[in-house]
N, C-alpha and C positions, 0 to 999 in steps of 0.2 A: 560247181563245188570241187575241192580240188579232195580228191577220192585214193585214197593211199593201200589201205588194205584189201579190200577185193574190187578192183575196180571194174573188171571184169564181167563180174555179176550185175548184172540190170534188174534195176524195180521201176515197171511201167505204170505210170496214172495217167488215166485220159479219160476223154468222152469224144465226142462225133461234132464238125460244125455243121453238118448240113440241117435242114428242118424241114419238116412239110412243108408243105407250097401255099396250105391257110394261113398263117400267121408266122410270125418271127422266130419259133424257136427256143421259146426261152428257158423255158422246163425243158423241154426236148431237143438240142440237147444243152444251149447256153448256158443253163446252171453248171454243166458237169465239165463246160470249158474249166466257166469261170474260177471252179474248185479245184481243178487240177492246176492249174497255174499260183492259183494263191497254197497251194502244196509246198511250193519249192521255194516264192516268196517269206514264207512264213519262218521253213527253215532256215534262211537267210537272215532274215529278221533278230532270230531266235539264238545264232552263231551256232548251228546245229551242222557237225561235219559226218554227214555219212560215210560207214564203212562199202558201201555198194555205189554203183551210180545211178542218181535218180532220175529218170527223162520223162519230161511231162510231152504225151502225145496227141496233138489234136488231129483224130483223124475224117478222113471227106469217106462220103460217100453208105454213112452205114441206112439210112432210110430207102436207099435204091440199089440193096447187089454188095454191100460192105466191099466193095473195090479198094479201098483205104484200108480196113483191119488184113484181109487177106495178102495186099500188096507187102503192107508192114512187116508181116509174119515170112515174106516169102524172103524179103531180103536181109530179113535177123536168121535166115537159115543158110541162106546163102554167103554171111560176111562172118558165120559162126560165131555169132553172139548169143553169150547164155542169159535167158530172161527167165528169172526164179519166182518173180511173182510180177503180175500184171492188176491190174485194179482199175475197176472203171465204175462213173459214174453216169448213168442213164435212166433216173426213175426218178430226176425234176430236184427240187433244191427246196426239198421241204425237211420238218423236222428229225433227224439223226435218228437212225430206232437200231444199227449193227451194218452187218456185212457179211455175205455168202462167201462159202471157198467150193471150187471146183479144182478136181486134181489133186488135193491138198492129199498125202499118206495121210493115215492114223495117227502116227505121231505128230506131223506138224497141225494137224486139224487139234488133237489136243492143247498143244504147245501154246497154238492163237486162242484157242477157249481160254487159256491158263491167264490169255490177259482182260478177262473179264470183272475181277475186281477192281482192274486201272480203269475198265471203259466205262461199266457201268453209274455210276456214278455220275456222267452226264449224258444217261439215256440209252449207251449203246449195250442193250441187254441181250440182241441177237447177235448172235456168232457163232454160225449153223454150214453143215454141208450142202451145198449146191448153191449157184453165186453163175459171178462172172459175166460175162457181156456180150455183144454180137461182135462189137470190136476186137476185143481181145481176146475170142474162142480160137481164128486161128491158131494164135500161140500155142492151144493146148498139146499138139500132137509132138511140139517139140521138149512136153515134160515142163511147162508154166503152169503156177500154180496161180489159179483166176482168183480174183475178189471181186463181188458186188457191190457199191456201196447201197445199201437198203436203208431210206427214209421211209416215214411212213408213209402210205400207200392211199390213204383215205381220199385226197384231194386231187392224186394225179389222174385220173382221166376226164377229167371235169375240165384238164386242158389238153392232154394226150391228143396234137395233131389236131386238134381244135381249133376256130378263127381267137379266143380266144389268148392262146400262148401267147403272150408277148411280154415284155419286160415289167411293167407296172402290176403285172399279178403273180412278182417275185417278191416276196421276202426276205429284204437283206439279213434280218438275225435269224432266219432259218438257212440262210444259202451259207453265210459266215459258219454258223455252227456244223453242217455238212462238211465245209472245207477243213474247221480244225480239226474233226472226229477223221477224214481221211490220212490227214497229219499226220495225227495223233497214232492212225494204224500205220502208216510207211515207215514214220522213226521206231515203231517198237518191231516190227519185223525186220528193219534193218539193224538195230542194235541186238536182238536176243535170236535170231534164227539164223 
């Protein structure tokens, strides 16, 4: 996207491609590829021009040693790139229920509460303190403010690393509605914070 006013500033979405070694993957972490990619598609889609730059991150390694989240972190400290908010999805591609912040001040923890009348409404009623991800914890000590994406919970360990996991007991209108509800949080912290 061609990024004019603060380009400087990085807002990270991603999730992890590796997966246990039973099964494929697909909740863990395939869905939170697949959502972070239809992120920036959507914006696209949408004619949606961010004032930040958006970079969707697939990273390796978080199931054995997060060699990938830590590497990523080492070299956004090293090329002095500032990442304002990171956002990851790793709790499977089931129904939309909010989003954690870790790091987030008072103020901006407020600020994202404040967009609870816009989320609510299809489902995301949690938007609470404590969030974030194995992947994108690195970032925290460089002052990134983490997001969780939190689907409901009820069904994920029933394939959590399970022979299970695989594609066919994914939900495309729950994976779809995940992906827009993270959208839908990247464009409003990109336009209002």
């Amino acid at each position: 996207f061609p990024v004019t006013i603060k380009p400087e500033e990085i807002i990270v979405v991603g999730g992890h491609l590796d997966s246990w070694d039973v099964a494929e993957g697909a909740h863990d972490d395939g869905t939170g590829i697949v959502q972070s990619i239809e992120v920036l598609r959507l914006f696209k889609t949408l004619g949606i021009k961010p004032k930040r730059t958006i970079r969707v991150v697939l990273f390796m390694n978080e199931e054995n040693g997060n060699r990938g989240g830590i590497k990523y972190a080492e070299l956004a400290k090293q090329n002095g790139e500032k990442h304002v908010f990171a956002l990851e999805s790793d709790n499977g591609g089931f129904t939309p229920r909010g989003f954690g912040l870790q790091g987030a001040s008072a103020e901006t923890l407020a600020k994202v509460q404040g967009f609870k009348p816009l989320l609510s409404p299809y489902g995301l009623h949690e938007i609470e303190k404590g969030g974030g991800g194995v992947d994108i914890g690195p970032l925290a000590p460089q002052g990134t403010v983490l997001v969780g994406f939190k689907p409901d919970s009820q069904r994920y360990f029933e394939y959590h690393h399970a022979a299970n996991d695989v594609f066919e007991n994914v939900n495309q209108r729950e994976l779809e509605m995940g992906a827009a509800s993270m959208a839908s949080l990247i464009y409003l912290l990109d336009k209002y914070l």
